[in-house]
N, C-alpha and C positions, 0 to 999 in steps of 0.2 A: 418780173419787174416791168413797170410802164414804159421804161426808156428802150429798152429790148423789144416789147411789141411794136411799140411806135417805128424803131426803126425796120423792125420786121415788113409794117405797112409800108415803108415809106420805099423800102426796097422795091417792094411788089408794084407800086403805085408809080415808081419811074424806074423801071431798071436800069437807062441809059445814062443816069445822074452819077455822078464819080461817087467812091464811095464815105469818101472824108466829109464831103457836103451833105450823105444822105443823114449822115453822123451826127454831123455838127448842129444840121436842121432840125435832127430828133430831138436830139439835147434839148438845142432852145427851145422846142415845142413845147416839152415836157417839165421842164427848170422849173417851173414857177408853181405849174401844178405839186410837183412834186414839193417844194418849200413850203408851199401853202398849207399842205395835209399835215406834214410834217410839225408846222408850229401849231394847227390848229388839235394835234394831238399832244404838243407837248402843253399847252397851256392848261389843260387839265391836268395832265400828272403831278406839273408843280406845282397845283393849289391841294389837290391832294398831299405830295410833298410836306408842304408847307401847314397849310390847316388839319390835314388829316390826323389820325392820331398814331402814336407811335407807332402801335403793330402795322398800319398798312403803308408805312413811312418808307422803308426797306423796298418793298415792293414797286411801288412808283419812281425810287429814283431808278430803280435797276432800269424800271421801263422805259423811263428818259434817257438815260445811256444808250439803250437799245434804240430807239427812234431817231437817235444822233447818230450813233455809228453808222444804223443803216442806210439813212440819208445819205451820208458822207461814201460812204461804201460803192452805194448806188451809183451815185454822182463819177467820184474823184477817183473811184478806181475801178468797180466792176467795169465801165464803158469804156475805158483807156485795155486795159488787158483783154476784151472781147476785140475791140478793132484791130489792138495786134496780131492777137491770134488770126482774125480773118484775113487780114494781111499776108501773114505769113503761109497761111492756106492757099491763097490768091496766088503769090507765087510759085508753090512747090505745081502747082495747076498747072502756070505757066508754063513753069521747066518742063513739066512732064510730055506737056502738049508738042514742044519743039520737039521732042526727042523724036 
């Protein structure tokens, strides 16, 4: 996913940057991209959808679903549970280092 390499660069590109900020900056980097593809794929499916004919009707919306969720996926939850998880990585690190 772009939001994942992005922050992947963006790690590399400043390690010294805390990591919620390198986060938050990826996001926003990539937001728009990412909404942009997003509608400019879904606006075909729905004229398919819509103008297409019944047999390939089925198909299209399935595929509008799918370009929804995974946006939304991308977005609202895969980036939320990858920063936890590195978080919580980050400290067991911690811990372990003091020992």
């Amino acid at each position: 996913m772009v939001i994942f390499d992005r922050i992947r660069e963006n790690l590399a590109l400043h390690p010294s940057d805390d990591f919620k900020s390198t986060v938050n900056k990826s996001l926003n980097a990539t937001l728009t991209r990412t909404v942009n593809t997003s509608v400019s794929t879904l606006l075909p499916m729905l004229a398919i959808a819509f103008f297409g004919g019944e047999s390939i009707r089925g198909l299209s919306v399935a595929l509008c679903l799918g370009v929804l969720i995974g946006t939304y996926a991308s977005i609202m939850i895969g980036t939320p549970i990858m920063f936890d998880a590195e978080m919580r990585s980050r400290k067991k690190a911690a811990a372990a280092k003091k020992k």
